[in-house]
N, C-alpha and C positions, 0 to 999 in steps of 0.2 A: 526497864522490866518491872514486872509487880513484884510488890513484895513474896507472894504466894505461891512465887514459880520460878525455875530454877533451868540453864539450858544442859542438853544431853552433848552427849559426845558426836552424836550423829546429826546435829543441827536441829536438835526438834526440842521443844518445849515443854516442861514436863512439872507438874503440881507437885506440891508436898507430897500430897498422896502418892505419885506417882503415875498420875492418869495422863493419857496426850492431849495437851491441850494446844498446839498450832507448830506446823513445823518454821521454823523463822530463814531467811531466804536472803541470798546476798549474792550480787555477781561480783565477780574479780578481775578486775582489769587485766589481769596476768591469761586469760582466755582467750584473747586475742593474739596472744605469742603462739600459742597451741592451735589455734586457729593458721595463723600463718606458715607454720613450719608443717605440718599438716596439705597445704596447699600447694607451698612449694615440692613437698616428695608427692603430690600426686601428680603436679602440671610435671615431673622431670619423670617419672613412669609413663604416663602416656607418651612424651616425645620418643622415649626409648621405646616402646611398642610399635609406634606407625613410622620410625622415620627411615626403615626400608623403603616404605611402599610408594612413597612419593617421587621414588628414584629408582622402583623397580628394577627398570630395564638395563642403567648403568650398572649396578650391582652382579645383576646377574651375567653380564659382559664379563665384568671383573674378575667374581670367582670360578664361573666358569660354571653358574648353574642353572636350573633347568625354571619355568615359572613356576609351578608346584614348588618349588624347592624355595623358593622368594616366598609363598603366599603360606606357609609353611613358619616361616619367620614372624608373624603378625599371627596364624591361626592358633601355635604353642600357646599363648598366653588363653584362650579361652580354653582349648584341653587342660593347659596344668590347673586354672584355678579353681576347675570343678572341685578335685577332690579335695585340695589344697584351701577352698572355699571353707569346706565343713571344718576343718582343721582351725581356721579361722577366725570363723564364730566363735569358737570353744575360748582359743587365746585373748580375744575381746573380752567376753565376760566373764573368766574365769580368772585372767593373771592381769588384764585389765588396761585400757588405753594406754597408757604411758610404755609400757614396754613393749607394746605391740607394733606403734609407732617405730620405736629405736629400733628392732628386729627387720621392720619394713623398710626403712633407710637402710641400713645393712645389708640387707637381699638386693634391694638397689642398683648400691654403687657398687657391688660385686659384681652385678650382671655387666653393668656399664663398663667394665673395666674386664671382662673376661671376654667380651664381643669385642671390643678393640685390638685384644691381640695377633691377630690374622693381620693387623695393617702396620704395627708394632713391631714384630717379630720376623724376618726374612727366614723363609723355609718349611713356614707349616705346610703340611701334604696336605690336610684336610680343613680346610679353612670353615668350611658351613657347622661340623662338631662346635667348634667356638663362638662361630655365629649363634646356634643353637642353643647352646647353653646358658648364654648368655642373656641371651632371651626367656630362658627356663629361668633364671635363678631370679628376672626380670618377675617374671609371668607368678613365682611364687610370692613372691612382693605384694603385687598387687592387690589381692582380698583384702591386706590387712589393711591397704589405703583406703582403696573405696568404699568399703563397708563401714570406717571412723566418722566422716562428717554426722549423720544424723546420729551417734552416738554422741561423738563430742557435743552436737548442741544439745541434745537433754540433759547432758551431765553438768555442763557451764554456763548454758544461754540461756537467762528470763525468756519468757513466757512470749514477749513481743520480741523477741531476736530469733528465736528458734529458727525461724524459715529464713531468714537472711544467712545465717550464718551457714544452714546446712546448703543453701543456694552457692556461696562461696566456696565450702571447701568442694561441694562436686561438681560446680563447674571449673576449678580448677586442671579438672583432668580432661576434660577439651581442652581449655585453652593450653594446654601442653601439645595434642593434636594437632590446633591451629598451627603452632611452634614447629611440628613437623612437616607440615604441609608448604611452611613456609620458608623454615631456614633448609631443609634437606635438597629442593631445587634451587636455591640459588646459591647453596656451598658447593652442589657437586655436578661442575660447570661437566669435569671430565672424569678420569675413571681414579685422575692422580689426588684427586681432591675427595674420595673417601675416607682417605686417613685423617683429614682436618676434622668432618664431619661427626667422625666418633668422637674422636679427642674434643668439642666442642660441648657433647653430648655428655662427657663425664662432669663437665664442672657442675651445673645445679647436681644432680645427682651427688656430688663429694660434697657439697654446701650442707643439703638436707640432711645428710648424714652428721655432721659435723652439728648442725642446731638440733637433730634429735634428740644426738645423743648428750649435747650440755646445757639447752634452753628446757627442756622439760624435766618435771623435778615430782608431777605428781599423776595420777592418773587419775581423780575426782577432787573436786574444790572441799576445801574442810566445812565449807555449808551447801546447801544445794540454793540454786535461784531459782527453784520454781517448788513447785506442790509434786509435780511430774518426777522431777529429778528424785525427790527421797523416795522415790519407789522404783526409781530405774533399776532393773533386772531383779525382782522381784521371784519370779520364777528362776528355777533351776534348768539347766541346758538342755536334759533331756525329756523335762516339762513343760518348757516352754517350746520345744518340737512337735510333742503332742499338742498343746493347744492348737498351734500354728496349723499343723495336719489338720485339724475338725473346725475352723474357722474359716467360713465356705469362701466368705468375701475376702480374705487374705488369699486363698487361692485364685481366684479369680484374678485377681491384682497380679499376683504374681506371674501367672499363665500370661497375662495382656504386656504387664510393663516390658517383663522380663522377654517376649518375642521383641516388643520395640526394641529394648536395649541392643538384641543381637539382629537385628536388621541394621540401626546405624550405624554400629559396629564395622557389620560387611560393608557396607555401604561405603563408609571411610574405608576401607583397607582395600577395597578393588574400585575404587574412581578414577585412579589411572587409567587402570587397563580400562577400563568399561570406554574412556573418552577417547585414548591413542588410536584406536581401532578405527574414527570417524573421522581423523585428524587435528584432535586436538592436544596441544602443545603438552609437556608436564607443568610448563609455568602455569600452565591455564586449570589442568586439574590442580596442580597446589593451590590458584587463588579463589577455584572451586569451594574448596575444602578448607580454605578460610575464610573467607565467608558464610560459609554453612556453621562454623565455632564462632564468629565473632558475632552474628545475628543471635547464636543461639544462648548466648552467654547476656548479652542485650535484655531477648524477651525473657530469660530466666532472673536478671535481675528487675526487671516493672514486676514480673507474674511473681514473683519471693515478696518482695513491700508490699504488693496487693493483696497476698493472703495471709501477711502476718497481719495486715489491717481488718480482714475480712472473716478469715476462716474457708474462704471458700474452696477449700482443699477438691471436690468432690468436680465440682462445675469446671475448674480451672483445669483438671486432668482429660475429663471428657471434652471436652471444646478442644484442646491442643491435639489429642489424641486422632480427630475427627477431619483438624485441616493440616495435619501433620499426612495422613495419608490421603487426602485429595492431591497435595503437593505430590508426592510420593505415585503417584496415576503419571502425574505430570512428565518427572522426570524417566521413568521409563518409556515415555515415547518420546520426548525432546532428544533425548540421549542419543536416542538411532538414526538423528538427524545429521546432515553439516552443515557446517556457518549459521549454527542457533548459540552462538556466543553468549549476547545479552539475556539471553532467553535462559540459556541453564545456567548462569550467574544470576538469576536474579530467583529460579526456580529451587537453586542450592541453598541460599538467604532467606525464602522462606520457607525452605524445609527445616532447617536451623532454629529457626523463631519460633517454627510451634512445635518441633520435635523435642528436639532438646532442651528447650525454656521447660520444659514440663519434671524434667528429671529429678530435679530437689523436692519440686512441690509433693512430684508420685513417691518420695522414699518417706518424705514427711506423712504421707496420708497410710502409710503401712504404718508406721511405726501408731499414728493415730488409731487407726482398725483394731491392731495387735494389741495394746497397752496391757497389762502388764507384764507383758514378757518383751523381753532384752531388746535392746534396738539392734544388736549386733545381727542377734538371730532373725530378727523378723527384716530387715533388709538385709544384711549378707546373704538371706537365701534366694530373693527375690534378684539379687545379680549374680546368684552362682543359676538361678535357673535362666537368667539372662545369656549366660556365658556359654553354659550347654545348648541351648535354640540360636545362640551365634554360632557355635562349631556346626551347628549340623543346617544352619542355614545356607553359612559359608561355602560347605563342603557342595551342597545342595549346588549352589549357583553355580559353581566354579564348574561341577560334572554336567550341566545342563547348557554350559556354552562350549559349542563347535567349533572346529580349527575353521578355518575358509583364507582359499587363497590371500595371500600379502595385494589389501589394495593400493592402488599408485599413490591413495592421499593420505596411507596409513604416517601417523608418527611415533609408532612401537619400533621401536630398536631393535638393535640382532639380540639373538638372545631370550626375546619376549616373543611368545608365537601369536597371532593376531586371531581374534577368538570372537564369536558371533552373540553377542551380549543377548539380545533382545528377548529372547523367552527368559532368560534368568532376570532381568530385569522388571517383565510382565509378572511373573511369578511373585517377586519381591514386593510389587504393587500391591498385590492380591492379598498376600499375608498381613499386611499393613492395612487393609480395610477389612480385612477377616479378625484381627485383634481388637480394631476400633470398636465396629461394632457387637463383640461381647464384650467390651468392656462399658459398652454405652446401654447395653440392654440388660444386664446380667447383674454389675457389680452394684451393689447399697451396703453403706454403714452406718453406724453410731460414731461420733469422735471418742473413743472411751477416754482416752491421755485428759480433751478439753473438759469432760463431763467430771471427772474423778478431781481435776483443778477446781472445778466451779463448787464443786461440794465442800474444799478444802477452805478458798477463799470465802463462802458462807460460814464455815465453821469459827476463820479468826476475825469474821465479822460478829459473829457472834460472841466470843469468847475474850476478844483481846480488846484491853482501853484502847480509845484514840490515839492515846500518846505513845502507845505502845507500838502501834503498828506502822509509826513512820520508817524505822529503821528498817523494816524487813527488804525492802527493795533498795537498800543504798548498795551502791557501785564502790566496795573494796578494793587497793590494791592487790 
């Protein structure tokens, strides 16, 4: 460092005088623990959300309940986290990552462990109350997860990791989906092997809990790694709402992404029923539905290296956007088919690839539009308006399919009533190229986050010796 300058508390650089002269920037290897604990409570939240649905019909055998009352189980979480959303944002930037995380492990493994006791306990009279709540206390969890990633990487991830990292921790929460699509039909062969299924479902969820609450120690690094970072949450909560309200292209984003979010949403939470109804197996909806997370998690890691290489935030969301819902055309008429096996396995793979590969890039490209207000607030909202056009999409589909006699080739279970998909499914098509193309014709931004970095790094090329500026980018433990 120069003799003529002296560093701040807040990592930023400062002259005798007292004037700013470069903030100085360091990552810490210790962001990849918060990185990972972070990913594991999100993959073990989504398994607890979907892992009714891949076993519907056994379930509902089980406790004796009605399909509403099964679909019901998966829809709670996008009612509670609306309002439970706004609550959310607040505790992000106001009492700040680290504790919001330990809270959201907490809500967790509580849920996980209040839903099991129907299979635990001999003699509850109402088993779905416990199921329910469970799933509430689940569903209250949730905001504080999936709203973290793109928070966490502007707080601890340089400037070339951003989009990796945020790629990571929110694809973790498919690959928890996956996890339900996949271990829920092959644990629960019969109605006896539900009890294994929960109790399976507590361990990550008790893990996460357990690294929340004594692997993380802080809620921001004591220097920031980027230019972006020292101005992270800038604005105040109830000012950076107003921005967010009058910044035309943050709405638009949000309107487009946020209908995608709650179509895939649905999408995953009734592929059972939608297939049972033609005669397809639940093995086959579950390897549906892993395939649809394992492709999606794929093209979200090429499309995350690509545009932390690139920038091309803008291009990369419209082009997925565009054959995310051609796919989407696809599978609402393959669907109503029979013995198109290979055809909606490979239809589900590519809705996967360019649906959901898109979803870090789209939270990365809001918090870009938004800069300088909070990343909590400028993505938490855009998946609490995800979460509302999923309930009401949900609710939409489910009231727009008709009973129709049990067919011979049906393989919905007693208990499941066998339901006439095809306008809810055409419907869902239609939303899905109705969102595309405003968001293909409508939305334009500036990068502010990249613009405000490039001013900063001109600034300590300007201002800082050579010798000075190699430290800024070294990797701290």
């Amino acid at each position: 460092m120069d003799v003529g300058s002296r560093p701040s508390a807040g990592g930023q650089r400062l002259s005798v005088e007292g004037s700013l002269i470069a903030p100085v920037q360091r990552a810490y290897a210790r962001r990849w623990v918060f990185l990972l604990v972070l990913s594991l409570l999100s993959c073990s939240n989504a398994t607890l959300w979907l892992s009714f649905a891949p076993v519907a019909d056994t379930i509902a055998q089980h406790f004796l309940l009605s399909t509403e009352q099964i679909n019901w189980l998966s829809l709670v979480y996008f009612v509670v986290s609306i309002p439970s959303g706004v609550v959310a944002i607040w505790v992000l930037d106001s009492v700040g990552l680290r504790w919001a995380t330990v809270l959201g492990a907490w809500l967790n493994f509580a849920g996980s462990m209040l839903r099991a006791l129907p299979c635990m306990v001999v003699g509850i009279q109402d088993p779905f109350a416990f199921l329910m709540g469970g799933q509430s206390l689940c569903a209250l969890a949730q905001p504080l997860i999936i709203f973290s990633p793109a928070k966490l990487a502007a707080l601890w991830f340089p400037e070339h990791q951003r989009a990796t990292a945020n790629m990571i921790g929110t694809m973790s929460n498919p690959l928890g989906v996956l996890a339900a699509n996949v271990l829920s039909p092959a644990l629960v062969k019969k109605e006896d092997d539900i009890a294994l299924m929960m109790g399976i479902y507590i361990i990550p969820a008790g893990l996460a809990c357990l690294l929340a609450s004594m692997c993380l120690w802080e809620s921001v690094p004591p220097t920031p790694p980027s230019a972006g970072a020292a101005c992270s949450t800038s604005e105040t909560f109830l000012d950076g709402l107003k921005l967010l309200a009058r910044n035309k292209a943050y709405v638009i984003l949000a309107v487009c992404f946020g209908g995608g979010v709650g179509i895939f949403s649905s999408f995953s939470a009734l592929l059972e029923q939608v297939l049972c109804v033609n005669g397809y197996s639940d093995e086959f909806a579950g390897l549906c539905g892993a395939l649809f997370i394992v492709f999606g998690i794929l093209g979200a890691l090429v499309l995350g290296l690509y545009v932390d290489r690139t920038k091309r935030f803008t291009e990369a969301v419209k082009v997925g956007f565009c054959l995310a819902s051609v796919v989407c055309v696809a599978f609402a008429l393959v669907s109503q088919l029979r013995g198109q096996t290979v055809a909606l396995a490979a239809i589900c793979s590519l809705l996967g690839f360019f649906g959901f590969s898109v979803a870090p890039i789209a939270t990365e490209l809001v918090v870009e539009c938004t800069f300088p207000v909070g990343e909590a607030a400028a993505a938490g909202l855009v998946f609490v308006m995800g979460q509302a056009q999923g309930a009401l999409i949900m609710v939409l589909l489910t009231a727009l399919a008709v009973r129709r006699a049990e067919p011979s080739f049906s393989t919905c279970r007693e208990g499941q009533d066998p339901l006439d998909w095809k306008v809810p499914m055409l419907l869902m098509a239609g939303l899905s190229t109705v969102f595309s193309c405003c968001l293909v014709l409508s939305f334009h931004t500036p990068y502010r986050r990249l613009q405000a970095e490039a001013r900063a790094g001109r600034s300590i090329q300007d201002r800082c010796p050579e010798a000075d500026r190699a430290p800024l980018l070294a990797d701290r433990p």
